[in-house]
N, C-alpha and C positions, 0 to 999 in steps of 0.2 A: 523483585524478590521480597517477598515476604519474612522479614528476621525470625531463626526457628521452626518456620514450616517447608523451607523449598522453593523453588520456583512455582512461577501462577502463569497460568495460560489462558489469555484472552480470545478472543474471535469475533468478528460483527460478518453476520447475514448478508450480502449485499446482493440484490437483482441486477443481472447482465439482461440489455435489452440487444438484440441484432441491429445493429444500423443506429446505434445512437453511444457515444462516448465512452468511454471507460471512468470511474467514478475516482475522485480523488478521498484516499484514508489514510486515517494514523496511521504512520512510524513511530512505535514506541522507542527513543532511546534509552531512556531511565524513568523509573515510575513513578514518577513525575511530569516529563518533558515529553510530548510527543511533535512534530513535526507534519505538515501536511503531506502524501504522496501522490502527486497527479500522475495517476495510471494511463492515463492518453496522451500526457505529455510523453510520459518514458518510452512507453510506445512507440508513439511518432516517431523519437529522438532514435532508437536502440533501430528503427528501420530503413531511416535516411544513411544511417551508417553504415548498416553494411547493403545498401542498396537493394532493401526491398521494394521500395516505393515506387 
């Protein structure tokens, strides 16, 4: 958050290929601090659970 002006709303472009991974991106927590997010991990993980796989 920007002090005085509002919230700010980011976005990055990302190309999805068929048959090849899901890409790992920011987690912004604070504007400052971001975190890595592997999108094929979570995937994988959120499928084994409830047995997609």
């Amino acid at each position: 958050m920007n002090a005085g002006t509002g919230w700010q709303l980011e976005a990055w472009l990302q190309t999805l290929q068929i048959g090849q991974p899901l890409p790992a991106l920011p987690l912004w927590l604070a504007d400052n601090f971001a975190v890595p997010l592997d999108l094929e991990e979570s995937y994988e993980s959120t499928c084994e659970s409830l047995r997609f796989s």
